[in-house]
C-alpha positions as CSV (number, residue, x, y, z in Angstrom):
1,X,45.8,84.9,20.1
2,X,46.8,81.7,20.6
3,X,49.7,81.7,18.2
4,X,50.8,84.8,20.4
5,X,50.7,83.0,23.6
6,X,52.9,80.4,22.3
7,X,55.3,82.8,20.8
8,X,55.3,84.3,24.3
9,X,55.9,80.9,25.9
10,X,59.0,80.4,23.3
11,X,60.5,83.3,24.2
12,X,60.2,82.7,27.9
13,X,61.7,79.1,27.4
14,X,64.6,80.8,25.6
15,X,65.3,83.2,28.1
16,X,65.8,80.9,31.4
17,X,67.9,78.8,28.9
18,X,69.9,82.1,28.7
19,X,69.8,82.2,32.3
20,X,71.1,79.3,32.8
21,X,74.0,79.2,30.5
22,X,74.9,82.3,32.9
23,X,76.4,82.5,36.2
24,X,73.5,83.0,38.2
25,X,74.8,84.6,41.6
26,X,76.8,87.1,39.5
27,X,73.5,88.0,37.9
28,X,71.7,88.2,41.3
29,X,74.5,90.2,43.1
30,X,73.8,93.8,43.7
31,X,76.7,94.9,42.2
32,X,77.4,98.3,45.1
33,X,77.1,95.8,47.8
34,X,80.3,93.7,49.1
35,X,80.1,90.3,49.2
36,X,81.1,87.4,51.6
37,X,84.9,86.9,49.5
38,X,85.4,90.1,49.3
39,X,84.6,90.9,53.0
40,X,86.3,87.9,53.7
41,X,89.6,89.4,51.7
42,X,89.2,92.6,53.2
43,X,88.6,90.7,56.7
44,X,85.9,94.0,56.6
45,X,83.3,90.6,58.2
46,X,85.6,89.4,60.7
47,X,87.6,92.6,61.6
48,X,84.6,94.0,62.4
49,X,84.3,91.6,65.0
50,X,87.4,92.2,66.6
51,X,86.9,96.3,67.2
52,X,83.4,95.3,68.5
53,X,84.6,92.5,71.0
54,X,87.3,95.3,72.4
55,X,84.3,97.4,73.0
56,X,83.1,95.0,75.6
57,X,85.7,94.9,77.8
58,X,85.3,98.6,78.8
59,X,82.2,100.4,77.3
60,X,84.2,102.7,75.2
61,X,82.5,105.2,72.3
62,X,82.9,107.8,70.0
63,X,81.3,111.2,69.4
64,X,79.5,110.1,66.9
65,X,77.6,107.7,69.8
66,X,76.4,110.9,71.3
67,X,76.0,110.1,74.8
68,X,74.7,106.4,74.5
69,X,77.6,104.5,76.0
70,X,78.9,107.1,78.4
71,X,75.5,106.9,80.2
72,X,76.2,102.3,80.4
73,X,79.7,103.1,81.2
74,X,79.0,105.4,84.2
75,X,75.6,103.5,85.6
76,X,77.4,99.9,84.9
77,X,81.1,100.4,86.2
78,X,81.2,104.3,87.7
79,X,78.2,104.1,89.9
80,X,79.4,100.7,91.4
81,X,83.3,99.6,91.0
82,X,84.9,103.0,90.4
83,X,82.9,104.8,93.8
84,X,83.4,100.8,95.9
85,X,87.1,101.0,95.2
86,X,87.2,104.6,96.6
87,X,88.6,106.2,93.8
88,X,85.8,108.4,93.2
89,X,82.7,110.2,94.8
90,X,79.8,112.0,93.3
91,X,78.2,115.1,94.4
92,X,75.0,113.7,92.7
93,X,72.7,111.0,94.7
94,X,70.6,109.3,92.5
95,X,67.4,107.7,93.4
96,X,67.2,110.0,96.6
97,X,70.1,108.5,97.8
98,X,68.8,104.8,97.5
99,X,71.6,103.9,94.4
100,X,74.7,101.5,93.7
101,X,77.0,103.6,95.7
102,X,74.7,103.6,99.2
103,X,74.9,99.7,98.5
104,X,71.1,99.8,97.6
105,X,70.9,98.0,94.1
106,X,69.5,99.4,91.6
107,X,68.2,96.1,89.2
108,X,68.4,97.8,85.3
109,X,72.0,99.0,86.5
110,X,73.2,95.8,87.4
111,X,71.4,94.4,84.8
112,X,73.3,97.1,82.6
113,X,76.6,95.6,83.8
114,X,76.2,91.9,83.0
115,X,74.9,92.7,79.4
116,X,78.0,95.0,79.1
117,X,80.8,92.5,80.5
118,X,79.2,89.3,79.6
119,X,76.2,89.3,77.4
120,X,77.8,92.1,74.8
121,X,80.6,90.2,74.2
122,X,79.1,86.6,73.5
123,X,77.7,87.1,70.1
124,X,81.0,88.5,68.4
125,X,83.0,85.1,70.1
126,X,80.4,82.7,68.5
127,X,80.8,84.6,65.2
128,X,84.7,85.1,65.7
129,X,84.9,81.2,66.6
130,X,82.5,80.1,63.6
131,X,84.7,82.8,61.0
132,X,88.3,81.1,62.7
133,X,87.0,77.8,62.1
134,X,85.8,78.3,58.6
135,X,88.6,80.0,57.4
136,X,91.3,77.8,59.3
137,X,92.6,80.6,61.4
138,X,93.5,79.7,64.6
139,X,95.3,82.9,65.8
140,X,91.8,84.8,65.3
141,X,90.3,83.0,67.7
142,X,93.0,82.8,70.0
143,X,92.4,86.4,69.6
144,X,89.0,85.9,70.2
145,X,89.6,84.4,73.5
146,X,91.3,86.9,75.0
147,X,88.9,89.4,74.6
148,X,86.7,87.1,75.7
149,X,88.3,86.2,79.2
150,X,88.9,90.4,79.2
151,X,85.4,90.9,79.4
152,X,84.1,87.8,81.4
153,X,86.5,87.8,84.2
154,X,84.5,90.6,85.6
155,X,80.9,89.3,85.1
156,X,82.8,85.8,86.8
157,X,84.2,88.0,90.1
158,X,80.8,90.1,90.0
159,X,78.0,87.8,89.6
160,X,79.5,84.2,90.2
161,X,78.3,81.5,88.0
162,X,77.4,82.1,84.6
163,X,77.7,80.0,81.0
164,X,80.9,79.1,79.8
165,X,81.5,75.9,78.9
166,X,78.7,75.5,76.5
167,X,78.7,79.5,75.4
168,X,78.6,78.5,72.0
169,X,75.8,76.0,71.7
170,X,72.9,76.4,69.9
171,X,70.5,75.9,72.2
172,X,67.8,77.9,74.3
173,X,69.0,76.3,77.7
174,X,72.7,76.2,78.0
175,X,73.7,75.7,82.1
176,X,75.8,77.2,84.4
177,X,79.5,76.7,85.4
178,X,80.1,76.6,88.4
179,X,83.2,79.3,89.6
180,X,85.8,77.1,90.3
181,X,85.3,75.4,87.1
182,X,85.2,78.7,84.9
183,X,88.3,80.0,86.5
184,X,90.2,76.5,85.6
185,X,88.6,77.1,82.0
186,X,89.8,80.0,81.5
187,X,93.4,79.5,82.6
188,X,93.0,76.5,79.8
189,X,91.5,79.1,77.0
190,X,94.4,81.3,78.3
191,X,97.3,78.9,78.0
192,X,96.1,77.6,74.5
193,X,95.7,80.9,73.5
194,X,99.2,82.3,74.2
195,X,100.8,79.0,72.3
196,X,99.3,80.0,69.1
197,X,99.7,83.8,69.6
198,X,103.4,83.0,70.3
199,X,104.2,81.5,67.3
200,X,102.9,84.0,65.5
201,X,104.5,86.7,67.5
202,X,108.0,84.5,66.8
203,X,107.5,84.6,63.0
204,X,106.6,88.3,63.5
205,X,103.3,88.3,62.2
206,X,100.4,90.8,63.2
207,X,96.7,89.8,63.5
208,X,94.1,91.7,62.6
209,X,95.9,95.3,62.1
210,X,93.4,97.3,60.6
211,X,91.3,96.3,63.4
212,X,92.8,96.2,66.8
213,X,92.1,99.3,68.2
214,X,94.6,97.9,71.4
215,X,98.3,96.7,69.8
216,X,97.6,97.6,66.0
217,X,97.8,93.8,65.6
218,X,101.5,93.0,67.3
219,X,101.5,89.9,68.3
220,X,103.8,90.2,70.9
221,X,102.1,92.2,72.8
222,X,98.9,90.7,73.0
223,X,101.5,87.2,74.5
224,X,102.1,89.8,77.3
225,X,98.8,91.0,77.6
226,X,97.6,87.6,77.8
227,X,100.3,86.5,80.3
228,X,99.5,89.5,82.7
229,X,95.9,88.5,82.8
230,X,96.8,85.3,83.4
231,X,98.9,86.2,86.3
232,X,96.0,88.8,87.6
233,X,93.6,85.8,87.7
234,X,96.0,83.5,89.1
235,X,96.3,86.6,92.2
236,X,92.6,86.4,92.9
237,X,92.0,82.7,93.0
238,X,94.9,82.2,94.9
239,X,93.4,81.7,98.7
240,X,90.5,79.5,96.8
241,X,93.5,77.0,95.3
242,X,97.0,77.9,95.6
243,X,98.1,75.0,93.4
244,X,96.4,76.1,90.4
245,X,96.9,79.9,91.0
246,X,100.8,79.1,91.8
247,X,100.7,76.8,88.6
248,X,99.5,79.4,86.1
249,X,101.3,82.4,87.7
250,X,104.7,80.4,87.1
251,X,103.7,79.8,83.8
252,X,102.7,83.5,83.1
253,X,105.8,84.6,84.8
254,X,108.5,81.8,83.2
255,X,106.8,82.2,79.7
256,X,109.8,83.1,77.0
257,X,107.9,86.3,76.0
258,X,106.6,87.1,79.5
259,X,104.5,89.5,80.8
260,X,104.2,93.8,80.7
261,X,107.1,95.1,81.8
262,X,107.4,98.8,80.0
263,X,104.5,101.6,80.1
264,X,104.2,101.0,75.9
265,X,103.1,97.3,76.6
266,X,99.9,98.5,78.1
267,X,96.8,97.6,77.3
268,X,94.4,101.0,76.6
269,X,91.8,102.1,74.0
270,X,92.2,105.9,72.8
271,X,92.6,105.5,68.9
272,X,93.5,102.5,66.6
273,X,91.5,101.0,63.6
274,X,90.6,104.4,62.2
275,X,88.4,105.5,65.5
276,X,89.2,107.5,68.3
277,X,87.7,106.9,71.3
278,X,86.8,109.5,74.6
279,X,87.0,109.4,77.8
280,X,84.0,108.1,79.5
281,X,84.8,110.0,82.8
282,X,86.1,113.3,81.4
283,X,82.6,113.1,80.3
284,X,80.7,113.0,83.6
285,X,83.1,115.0,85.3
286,X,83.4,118.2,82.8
287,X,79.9,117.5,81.1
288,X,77.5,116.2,83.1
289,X,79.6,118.0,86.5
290,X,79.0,114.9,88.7
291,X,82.8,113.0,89.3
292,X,84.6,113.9,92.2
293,X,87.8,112.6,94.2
294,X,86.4,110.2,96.9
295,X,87.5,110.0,100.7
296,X,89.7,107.2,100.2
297,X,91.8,108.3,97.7
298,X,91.8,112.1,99.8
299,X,93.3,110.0,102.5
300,X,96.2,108.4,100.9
301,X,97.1,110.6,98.3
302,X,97.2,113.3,100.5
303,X,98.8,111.7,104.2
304,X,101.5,110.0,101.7
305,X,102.0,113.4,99.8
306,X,101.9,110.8,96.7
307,X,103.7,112.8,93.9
308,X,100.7,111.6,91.6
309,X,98.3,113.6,93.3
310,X,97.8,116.1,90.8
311,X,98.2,113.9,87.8
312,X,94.9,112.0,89.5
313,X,92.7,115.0,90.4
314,X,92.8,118.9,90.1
315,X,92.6,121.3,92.9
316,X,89.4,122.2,94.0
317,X,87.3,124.7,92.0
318,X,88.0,129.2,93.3
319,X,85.0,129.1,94.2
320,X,85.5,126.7,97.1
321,X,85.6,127.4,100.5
322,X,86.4,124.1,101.9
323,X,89.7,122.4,100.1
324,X,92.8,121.5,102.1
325,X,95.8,122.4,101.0
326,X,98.4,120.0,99.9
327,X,102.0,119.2,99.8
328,X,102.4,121.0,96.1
329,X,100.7,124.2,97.4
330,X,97.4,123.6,96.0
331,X,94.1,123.0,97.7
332,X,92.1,119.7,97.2
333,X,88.9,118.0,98.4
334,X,87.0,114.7,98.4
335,X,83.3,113.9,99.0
336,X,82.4,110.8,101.3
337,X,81.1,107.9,99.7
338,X,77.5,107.1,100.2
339,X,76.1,110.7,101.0
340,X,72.6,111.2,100.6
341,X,72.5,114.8,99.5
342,X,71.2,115.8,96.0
343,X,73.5,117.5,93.9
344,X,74.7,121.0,95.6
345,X,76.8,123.9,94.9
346,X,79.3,122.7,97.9
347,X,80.1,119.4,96.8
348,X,80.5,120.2,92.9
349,X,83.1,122.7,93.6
350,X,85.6,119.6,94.8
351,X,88.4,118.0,93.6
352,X,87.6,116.8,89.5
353,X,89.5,113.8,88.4
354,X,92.7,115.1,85.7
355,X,91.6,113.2,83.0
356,X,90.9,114.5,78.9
357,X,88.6,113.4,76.2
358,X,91.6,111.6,74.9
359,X,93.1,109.9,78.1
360,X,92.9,106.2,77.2
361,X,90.6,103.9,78.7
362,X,92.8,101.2,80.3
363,X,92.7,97.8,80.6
364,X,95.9,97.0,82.5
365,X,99.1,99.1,83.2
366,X,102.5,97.5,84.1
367,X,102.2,99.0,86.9
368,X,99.6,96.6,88.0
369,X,101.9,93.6,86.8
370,X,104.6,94.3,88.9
371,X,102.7,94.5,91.9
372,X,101.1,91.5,91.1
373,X,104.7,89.9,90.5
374,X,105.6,91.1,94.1
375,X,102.5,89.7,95.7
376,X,103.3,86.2,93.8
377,X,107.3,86.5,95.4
378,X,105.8,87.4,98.9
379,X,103.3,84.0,98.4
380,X,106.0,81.4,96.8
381,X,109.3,83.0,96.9
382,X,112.3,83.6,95.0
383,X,111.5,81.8,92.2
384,X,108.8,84.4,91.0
385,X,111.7,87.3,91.6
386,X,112.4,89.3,95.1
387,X,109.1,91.0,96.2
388,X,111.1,93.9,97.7
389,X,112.5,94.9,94.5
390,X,109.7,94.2,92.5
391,X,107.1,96.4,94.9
392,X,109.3,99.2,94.5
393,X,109.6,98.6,90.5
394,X,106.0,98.5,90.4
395,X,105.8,102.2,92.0
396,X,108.7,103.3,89.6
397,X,106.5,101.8,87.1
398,X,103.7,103.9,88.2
399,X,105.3,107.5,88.3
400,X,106.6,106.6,85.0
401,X,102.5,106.1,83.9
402,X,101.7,109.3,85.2
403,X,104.5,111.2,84.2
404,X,106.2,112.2,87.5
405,X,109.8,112.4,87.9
406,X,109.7,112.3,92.0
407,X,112.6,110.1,93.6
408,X,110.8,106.7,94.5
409,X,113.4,106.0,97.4
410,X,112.2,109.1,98.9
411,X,108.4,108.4,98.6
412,X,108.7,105.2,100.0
413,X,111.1,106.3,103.1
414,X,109.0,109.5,103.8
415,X,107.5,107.5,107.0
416,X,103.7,109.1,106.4
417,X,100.7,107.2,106.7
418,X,97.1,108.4,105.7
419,X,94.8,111.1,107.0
420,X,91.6,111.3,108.3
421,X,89.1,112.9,105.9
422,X,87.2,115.9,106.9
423,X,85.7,119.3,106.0
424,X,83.1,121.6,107.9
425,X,80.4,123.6,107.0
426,X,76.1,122.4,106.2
427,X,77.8,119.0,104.2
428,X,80.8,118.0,106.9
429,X,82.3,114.9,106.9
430,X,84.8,113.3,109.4
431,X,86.0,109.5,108.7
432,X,89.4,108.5,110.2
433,X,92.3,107.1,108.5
434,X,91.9,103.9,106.3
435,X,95.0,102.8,108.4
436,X,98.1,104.0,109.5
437,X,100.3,102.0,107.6
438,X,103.8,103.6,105.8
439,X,104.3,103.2,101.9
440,X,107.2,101.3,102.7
441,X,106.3,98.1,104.9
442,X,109.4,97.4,107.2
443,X,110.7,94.6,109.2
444,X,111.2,90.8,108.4
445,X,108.0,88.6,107.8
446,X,107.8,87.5,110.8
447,X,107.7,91.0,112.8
448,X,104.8,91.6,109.7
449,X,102.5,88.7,110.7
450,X,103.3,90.3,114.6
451,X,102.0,93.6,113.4
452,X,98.8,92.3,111.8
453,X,98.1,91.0,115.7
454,X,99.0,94.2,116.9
455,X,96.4,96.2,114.3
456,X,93.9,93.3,115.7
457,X,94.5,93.7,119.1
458,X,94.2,97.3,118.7
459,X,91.2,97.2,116.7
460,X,89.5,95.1,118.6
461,X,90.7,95.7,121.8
462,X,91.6,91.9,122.4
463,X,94.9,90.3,124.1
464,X,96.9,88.1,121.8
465,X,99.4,84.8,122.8
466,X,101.2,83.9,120.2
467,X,103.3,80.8,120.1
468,X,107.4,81.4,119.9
469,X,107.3,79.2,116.9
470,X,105.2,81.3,114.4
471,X,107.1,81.8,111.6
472,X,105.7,82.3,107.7
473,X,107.3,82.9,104.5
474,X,104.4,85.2,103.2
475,X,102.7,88.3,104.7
476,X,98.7,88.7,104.1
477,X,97.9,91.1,101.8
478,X,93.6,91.7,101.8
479,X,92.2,94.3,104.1
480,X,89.3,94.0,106.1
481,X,86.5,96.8,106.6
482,X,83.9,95.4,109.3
483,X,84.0,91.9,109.6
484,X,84.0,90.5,112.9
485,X,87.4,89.4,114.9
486,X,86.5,85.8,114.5
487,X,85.8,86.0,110.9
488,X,89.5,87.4,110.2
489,X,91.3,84.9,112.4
490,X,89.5,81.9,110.0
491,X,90.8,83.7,107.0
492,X,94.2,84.3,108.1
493,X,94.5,80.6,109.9
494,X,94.2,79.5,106.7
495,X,96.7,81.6,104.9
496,X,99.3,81.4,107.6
497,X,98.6,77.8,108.9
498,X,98.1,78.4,112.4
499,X,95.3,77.5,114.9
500,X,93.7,79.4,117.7
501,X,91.8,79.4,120.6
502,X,90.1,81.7,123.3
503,X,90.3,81.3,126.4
504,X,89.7,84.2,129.2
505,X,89.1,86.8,126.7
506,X,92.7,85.9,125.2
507,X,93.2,85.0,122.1
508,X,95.8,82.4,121.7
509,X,98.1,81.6,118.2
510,X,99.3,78.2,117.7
511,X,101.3,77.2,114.6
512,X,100.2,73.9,112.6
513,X,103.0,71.4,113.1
């Protein structure tokens, strides 16, 4: 026995020296598995990454997802941004009425949409940064960025302060930014980005091909991309500091490559990187029946007689009783916002938004660009281009986006202003006109700041003295819902650079010397 046991102990000597005169991770490599060089050759690790970080910026799935994303796309974004902005209704209430879009807030939804625009996208940076780093690739994580200020931008104008600076650190308690300082970071992250995407878009190089379910890995386009961001941000920040919003909006504007100017330049997700993507709203319009037109848009599109009208919405359904007919000889129909009836026969039968399984998911049109490039010229002047021009290119821009061939000189002469909203019958609605402005705003600056006085006085039902010397280069261009008279008057002293005071229930205008 015991020569056996040290025959056994031999051989088992000899066989780790056999071991060890062989490579040893080849031997413990499971051959039908890929490995880190080979995902790394086939960019499978880090390209991955990429299609998942575009993801984030708009909850976007395919069919194979079933139903999973559809459901965080509509109680994160539709039930809250896409009913608040007026483009839609629903002829569901949720909650018995006590939901996002009566203003009651329902926590897991709006937990929903900070996960989905902030939290989602965090993990696939760090990794994207760690890969870029590693690998000395540089235009991957300028990449990286992008996405990144895609999907954060709106957890920054939703929620305020979040983590930003320190996003990356390993550590369980990483602080807050404050806003200001986020938005000056990200026109930084922005800035550096675009220099090393531009070089690479200059030695006409692609990134990430296989991967990029957005520009197929062109280079150029993601410069533009980056540029009109940077010029949308610039926009919003610009009443909060007007140096640093002017400064980046020059340099989105003056950059060689520039920003979106043609309808193929836009930023969307239907197919790319061997996927194709659906439509979360065709989804909960034709499947779950619950996406409608909503008053706002009812109001425009139909006192304008906007030639987009029926590449927005479809007529209303035969069965309805209730739809008002339209310029194009078909009948539409909106629900008010906020209702508090549960789902019904009346409402359902309304106008459906005109969009297909396969109509991209957007992420910024050139449409949007000019009018941001118009708002910039109305702010600074001539040296970001004539706002005039650039207004009526960004409505050009737009039937071009939605495929109508209507004459834009004609839309914007037509002289018609927005309806009121209403419909009879046991769910009747009447809500007046968002305003009764033209599509074409007329007269010289100054007769525009006298018109915002005279919607004021009207409004309000106030007298106003205004000083002979007012006089701006700019016109406002916010709106105002219910705020009080003396809330609008600090907001637009600042803008314009005039005081005011009250005095025997007039209000008088005095310009800053």
């Amino acid at each position: 026995m015991k020569k056996i046991n040290q025959y056994k102990l031999l051989a088992g000597i000899y066989a780790l020296a056999l071991l060890a005169s062989c490579d040893y991770e080849e031997i413990n490599t499971n051959w039908a598995e890929m490995n880190e060089k080979e995902e790394a050759m086939d960019g499978v690790a880090v390209g991955g990454l990429v299609t998942t970080m575009e993801q984030t910026v708009f909850p976007v799935g395919t069919q194979a997802d079933d139903t999973d994303i559809i459901n965080m796309y509509q109680t994160d974004y539709h039930l809250s941004a896409d009913c608040w902005s007026g483009f839609f209704s629903q002829n569901n209430s949720w909650n018995g009425g006590n939901n996002n879009t009566s203003y009651y807030l329902i926590d897991g939804w709006i937990k929903g949409t900070y996960a989905r625009s902030y939290t989602n996208a965090l993990d696939p940076w760090k990794k994207l940064k760690a890969a870029s780093e590693k690998n000395d690739t540089p235009e991957v994580f300028a990449l990286a960025q992008v996405l990144k200020i895609s999907a954060w931008h709106k957890a920054l104008e939703s929620f305020g302060p979040m983590p930003y600076s320190h996003a990356a650190d390993a550590t369980m308690n990483i602080p807050f930014d404050l806003e200001k300082d986020i938005y000056a970071a990200m026109f930084k992250d922005l800035a550096d980005a675009v220099e090393v995407l531009t070089k690479k878009a200059d030695a006409g190089v692609t990134i990430m091909e296989d991967y990029d379910a957005v520009y197929a890995g062109d280079s150029r386009k993601w410069v533009k991309y980056a540029n009109s961001l940077m010029l949308r941000l610039a926009m919003r920040v610009r009443f909060a500091d007007t140096e640093l919003a002017k400064r980046y909006a020059a340099l989105a504007v003056k950059h060689s490559i520039g920003v979106m100017t043609s309808k193929d330049e836009e930023a969307q997700m239907s197919s790319g990187a061997g996927i194709t993507f659906r439509n979360n709203i065709e989804w909960l319009a034709e499947q779950y029946n619950e996406s409608r037109m909503g008053s706002s848009m009812f109001s425009y599109l139909m006192g304008y007689e906007d030639p987009r009208l029926s590449a927005y919405f479809k007529p209303v359904d035969d069965k309805c009783t209730l739809g008002q007919l339209a310029f194009d000889g078909k009948k539409y129909q909106a629900i008010p916002a906020g209702h508090l009836y549960g789902q019904n026969d009346v409402y359902t039968t309304f106008s459906k938004p005109n969009i297909k399984g396969d109509t991209p998911t957007y992420w910024m049109r050139a449409s949007e660009v000019y009018f941001l490039r118009a708002e910039a010229a109305l702010v600074w002047g001539g040296e970001f281009g004539n706002a005039d021009e650039l207004y009526k290119q960004g409505i050009g821009m737009s039937f071009q986006e939605n495929g109508v061939t209507a004459s834009v000189d004609d839309y914007m002469n037509s002289g018609n202003v927005p309806i009121k909203h209403e419909f009879g019958g046991s769910y009747s609605c009447s809500f007046s006109a968002p305003r009764a402005v033209t599509v074409k705003f007329e007269g010289s600056r100054e007769e525009k700041l006298e018109n915002v006085f005279q919607c004021l006085s009207r409004k309000f039902r106030v007298k106003f003295s205004i000083d002979s010397s007012v006089s701006v280069d700019d016109v406002y261009t916010g709106a105002f819902d219910d705020e009080k008279i003396e809330d609008i008057l600090e907001v637009l002293k600042i803008h314009y650079g005039f005081n005011y005071t009250v005095k025997d229930g007039k209000i008088n205008i005095r310009m800053n010397k």
